[in-house]
MMTF fields as JSON, N, C-alpha, C and O atoms, coordinates in Angstrom:
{
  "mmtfVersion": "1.0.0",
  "mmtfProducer": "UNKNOWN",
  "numBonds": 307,
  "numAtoms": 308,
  "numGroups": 77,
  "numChains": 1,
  "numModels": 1,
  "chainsPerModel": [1],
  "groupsPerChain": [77],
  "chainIdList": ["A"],
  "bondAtomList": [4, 2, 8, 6, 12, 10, 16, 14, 20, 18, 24, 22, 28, 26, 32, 30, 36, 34, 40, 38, 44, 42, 48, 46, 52, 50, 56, 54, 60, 58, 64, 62, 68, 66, 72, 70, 76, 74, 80, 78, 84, 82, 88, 86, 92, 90, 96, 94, 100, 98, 104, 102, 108, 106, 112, 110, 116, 114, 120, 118, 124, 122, 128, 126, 132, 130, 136, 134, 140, 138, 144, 142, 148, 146, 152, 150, 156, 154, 160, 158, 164, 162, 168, 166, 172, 170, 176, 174, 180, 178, 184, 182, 188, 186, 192, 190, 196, 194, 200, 198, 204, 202, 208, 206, 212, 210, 216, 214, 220, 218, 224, 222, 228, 226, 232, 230, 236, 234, 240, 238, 244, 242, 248, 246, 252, 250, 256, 254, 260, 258, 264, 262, 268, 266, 272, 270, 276, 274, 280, 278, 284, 282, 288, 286, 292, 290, 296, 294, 300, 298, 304, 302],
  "bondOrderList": [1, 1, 1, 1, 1, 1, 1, 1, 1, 1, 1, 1, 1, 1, 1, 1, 1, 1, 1, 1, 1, 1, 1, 1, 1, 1, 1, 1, 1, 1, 1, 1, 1, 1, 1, 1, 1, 1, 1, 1, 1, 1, 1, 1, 1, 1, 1, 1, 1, 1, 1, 1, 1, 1, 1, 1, 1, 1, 1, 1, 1, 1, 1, 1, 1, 1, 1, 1, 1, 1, 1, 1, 1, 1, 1, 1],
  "groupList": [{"groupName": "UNK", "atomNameList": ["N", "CA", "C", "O"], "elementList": ["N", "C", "C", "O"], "formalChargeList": [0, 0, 0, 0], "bondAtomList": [1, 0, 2, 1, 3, 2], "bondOrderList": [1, 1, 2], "singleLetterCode": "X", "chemCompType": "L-PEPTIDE LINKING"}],
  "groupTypeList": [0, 0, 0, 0, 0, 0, 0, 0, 0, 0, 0, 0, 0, 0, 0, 0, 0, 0, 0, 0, 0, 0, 0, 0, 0, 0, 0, 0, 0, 0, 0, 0, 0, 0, 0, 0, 0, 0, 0, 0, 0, 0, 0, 0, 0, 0, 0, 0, 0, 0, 0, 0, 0, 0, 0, 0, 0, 0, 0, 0, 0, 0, 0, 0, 0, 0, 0, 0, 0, 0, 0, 0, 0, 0, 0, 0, 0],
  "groupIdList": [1, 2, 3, 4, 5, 6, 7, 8, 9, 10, 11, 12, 13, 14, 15, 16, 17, 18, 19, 20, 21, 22, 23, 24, 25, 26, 27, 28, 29, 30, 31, 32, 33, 34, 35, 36, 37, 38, 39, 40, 41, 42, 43, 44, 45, 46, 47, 48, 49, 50, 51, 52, 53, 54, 55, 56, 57, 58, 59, 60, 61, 62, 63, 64, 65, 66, 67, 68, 69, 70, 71, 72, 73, 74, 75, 76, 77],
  "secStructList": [7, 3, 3, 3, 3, 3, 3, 3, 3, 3, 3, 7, 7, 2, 2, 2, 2, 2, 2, 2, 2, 2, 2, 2, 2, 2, 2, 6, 6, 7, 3, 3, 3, 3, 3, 3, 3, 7, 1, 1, 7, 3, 3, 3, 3, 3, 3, 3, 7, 6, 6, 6, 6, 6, 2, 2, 2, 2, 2, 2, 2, 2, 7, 7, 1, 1, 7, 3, 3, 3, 3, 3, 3, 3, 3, 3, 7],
  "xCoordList": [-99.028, -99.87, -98.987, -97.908, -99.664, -98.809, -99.752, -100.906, -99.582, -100.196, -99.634, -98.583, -100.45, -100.355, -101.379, -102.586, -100.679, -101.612, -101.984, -101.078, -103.11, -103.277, -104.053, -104.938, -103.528, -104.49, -104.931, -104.192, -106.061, -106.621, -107.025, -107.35, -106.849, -106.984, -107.821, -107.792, -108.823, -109.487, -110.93, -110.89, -112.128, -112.792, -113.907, -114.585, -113.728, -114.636, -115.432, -115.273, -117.215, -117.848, -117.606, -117.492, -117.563, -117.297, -118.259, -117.844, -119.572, -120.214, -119.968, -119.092, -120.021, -120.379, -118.606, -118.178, -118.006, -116.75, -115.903, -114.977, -116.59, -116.367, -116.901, -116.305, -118.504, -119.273, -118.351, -118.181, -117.844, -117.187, -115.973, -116.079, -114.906, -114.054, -114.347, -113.843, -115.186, -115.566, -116.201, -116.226, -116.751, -117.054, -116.36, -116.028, -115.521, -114.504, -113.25, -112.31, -113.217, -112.588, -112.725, -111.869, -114.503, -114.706, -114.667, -113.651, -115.413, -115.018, -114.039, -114.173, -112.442, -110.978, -110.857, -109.759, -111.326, -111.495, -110.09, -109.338, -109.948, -108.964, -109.759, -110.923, -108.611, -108.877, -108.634, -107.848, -109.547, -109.515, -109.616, -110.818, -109.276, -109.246, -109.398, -108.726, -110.513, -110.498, -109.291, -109.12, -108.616, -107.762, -107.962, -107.798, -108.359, -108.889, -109.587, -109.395, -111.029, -111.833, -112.221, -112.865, -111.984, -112.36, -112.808, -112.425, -113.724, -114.469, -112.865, -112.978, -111.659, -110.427, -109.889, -109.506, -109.877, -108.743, -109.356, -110.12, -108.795, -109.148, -108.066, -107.393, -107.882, -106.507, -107.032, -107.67, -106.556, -106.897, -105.67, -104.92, -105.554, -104.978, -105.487, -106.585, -104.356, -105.251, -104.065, -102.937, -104.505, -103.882, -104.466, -105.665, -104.103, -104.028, -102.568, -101.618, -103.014, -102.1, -101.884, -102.825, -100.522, -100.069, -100.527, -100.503, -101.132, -101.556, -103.04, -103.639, -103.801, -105.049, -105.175, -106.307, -104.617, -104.348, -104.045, -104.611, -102.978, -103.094, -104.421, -105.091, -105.299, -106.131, -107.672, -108.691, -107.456, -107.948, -107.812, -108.579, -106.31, -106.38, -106.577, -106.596, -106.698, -107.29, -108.824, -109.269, -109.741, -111.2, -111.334, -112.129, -110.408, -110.612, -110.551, -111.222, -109.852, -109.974, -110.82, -111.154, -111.93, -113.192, -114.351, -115.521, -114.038, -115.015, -116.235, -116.258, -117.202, -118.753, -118.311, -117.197, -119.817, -119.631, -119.627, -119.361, -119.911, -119.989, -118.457, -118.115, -117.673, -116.247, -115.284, -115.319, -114.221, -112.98, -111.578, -111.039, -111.147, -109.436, -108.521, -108.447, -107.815, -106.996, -105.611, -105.145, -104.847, -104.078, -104.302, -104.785, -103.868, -103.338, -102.221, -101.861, -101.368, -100.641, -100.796, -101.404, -100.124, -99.728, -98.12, -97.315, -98.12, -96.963, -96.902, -97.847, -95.766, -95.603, -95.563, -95.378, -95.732, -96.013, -95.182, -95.167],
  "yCoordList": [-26.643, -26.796, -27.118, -26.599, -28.09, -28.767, -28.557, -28.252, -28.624, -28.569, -29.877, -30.211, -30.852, -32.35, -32.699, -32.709, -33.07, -32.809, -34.307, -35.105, -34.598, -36.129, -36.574, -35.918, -37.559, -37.928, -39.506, -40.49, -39.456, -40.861, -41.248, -40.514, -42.896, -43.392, -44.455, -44.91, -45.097, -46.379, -46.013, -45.216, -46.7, -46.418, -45.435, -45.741, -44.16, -43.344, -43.051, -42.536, -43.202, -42.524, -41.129, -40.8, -40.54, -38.767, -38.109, -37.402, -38.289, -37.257, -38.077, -37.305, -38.665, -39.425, -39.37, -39.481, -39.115, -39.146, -37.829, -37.706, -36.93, -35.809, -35.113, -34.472, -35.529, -35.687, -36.231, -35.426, -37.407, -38.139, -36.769, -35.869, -36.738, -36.123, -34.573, -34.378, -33.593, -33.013, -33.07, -32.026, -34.091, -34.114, -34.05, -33.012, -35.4, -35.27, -34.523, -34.725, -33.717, -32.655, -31.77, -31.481, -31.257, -30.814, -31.394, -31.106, -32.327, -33.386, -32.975, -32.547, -33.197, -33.324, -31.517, -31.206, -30.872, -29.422, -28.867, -27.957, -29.636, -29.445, -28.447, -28.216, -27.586, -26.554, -27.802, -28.749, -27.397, -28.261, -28.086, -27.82, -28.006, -27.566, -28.867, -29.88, -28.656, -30.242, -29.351, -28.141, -30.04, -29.441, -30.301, -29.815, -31.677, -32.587, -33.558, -34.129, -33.65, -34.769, -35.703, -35.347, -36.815, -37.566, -38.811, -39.046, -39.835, -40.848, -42.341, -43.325, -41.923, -42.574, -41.817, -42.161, -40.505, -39.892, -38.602, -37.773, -38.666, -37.362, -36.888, -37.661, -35.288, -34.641, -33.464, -32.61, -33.458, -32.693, -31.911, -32.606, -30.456, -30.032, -29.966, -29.685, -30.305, -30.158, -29.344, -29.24, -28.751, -27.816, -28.139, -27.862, -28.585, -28.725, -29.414, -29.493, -29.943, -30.937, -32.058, -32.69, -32.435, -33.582, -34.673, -35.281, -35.441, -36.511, -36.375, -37.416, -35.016, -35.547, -35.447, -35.636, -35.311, -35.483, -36.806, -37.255, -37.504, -38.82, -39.314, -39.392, -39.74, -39.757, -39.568, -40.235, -38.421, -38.395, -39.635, -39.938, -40.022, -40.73, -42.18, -43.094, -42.501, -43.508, -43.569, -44.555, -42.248, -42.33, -42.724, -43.62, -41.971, -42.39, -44.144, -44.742, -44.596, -46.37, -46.614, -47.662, -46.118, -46.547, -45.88, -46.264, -45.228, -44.342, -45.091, -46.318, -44.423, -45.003, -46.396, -46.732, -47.216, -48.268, -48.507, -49.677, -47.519, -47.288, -46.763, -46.513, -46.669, -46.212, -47.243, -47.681, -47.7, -48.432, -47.647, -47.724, -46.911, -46.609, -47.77, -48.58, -47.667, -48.523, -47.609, -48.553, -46.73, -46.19, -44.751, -44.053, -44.288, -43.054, -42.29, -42.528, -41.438, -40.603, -39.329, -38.327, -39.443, -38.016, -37.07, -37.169, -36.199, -35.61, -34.422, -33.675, -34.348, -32.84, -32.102, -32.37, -30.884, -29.037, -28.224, -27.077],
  "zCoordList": [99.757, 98.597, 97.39, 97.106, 96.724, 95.434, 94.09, 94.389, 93.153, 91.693, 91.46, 92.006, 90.464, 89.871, 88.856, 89.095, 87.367, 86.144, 86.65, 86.888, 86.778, 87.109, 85.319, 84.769, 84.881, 83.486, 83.659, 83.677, 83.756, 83.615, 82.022, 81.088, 82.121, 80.76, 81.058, 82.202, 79.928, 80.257, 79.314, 78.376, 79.715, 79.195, 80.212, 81.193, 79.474, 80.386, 79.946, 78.84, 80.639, 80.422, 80.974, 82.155, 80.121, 80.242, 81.121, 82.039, 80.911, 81.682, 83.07, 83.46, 83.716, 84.924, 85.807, 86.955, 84.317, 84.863, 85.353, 86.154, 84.558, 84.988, 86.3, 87.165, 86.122, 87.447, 88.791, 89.707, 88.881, 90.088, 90.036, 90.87, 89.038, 89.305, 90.171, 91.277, 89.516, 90.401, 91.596, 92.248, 92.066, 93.462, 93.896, 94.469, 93.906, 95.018, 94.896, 95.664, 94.007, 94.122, 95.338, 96.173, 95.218, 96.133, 97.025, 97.657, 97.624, 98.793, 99.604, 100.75, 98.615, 99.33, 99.433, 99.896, 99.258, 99.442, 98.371, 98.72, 97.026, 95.823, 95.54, 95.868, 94.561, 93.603, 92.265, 92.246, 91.321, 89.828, 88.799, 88.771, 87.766, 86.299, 85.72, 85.914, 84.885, 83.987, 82.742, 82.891, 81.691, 80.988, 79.29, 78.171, 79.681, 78.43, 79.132, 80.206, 77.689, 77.889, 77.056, 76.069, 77.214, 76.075, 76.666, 77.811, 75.946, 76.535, 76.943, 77.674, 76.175, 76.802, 77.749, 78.867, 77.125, 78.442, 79.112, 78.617, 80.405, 80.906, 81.812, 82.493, 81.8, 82.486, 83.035, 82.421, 84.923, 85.287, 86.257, 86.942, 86.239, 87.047, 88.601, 89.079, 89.138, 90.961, 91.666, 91.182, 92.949, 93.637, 94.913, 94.901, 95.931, 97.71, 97.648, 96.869, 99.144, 99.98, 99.238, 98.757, 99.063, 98.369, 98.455, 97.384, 99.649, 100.427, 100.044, 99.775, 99.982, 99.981, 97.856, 97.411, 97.345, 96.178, 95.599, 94.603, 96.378, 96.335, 96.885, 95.856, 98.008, 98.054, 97.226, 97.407, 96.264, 95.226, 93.581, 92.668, 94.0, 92.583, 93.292, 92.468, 94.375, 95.129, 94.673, 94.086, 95.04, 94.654, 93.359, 93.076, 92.202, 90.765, 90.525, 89.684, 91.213, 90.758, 91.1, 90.547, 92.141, 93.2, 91.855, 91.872, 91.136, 89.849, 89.661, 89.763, 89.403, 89.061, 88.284, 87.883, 88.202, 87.816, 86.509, 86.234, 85.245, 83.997, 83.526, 82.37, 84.683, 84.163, 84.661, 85.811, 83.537, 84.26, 83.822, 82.718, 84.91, 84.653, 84.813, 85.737, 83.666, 83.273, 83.885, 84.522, 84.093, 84.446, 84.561, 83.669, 85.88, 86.293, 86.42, 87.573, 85.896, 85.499, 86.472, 86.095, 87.931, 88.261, 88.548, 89.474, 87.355, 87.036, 87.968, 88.226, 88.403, 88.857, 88.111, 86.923, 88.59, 87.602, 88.013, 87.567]
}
């Protein structure tokens, strides 16, 4: 198990975006902390398996159709 502040940037719709992020949070069976939200940026702490974490910032480029990430940012903790 790994921790990774992942921060997405672009234009987000926030609610829908927060919505996706928590699903598949749950989905990938992550532990998640949203940490900042804003309709540019959003930063979340995650905690599983490294791989299905990546996998996760895979779903974020796939994000509803009212959201476009322009870049993803995952830092180690």
């Amino acid at each position: 198990m790994v921790t990774r502040r992942v921060s997405l940037e672009g234009a987000l719709s926030t609610e829908s975006c927060l919505a996706m992020i928590s699903h598949f949070a749950r989905r990938l069976s992550l532990t998640s902390t949203i940490t900042s939200a804003s309709p540019r940026s959003i930063s979340i702490m995650l905690t599983g398996d490294e791989r299905v974490i990546d996998m996760f910032e895979i779903a974020c480029w796939l994000g509803p159709d009212d959201v476009t990430v322009d870049t993803i940012t995952v830092e180690i903790v």
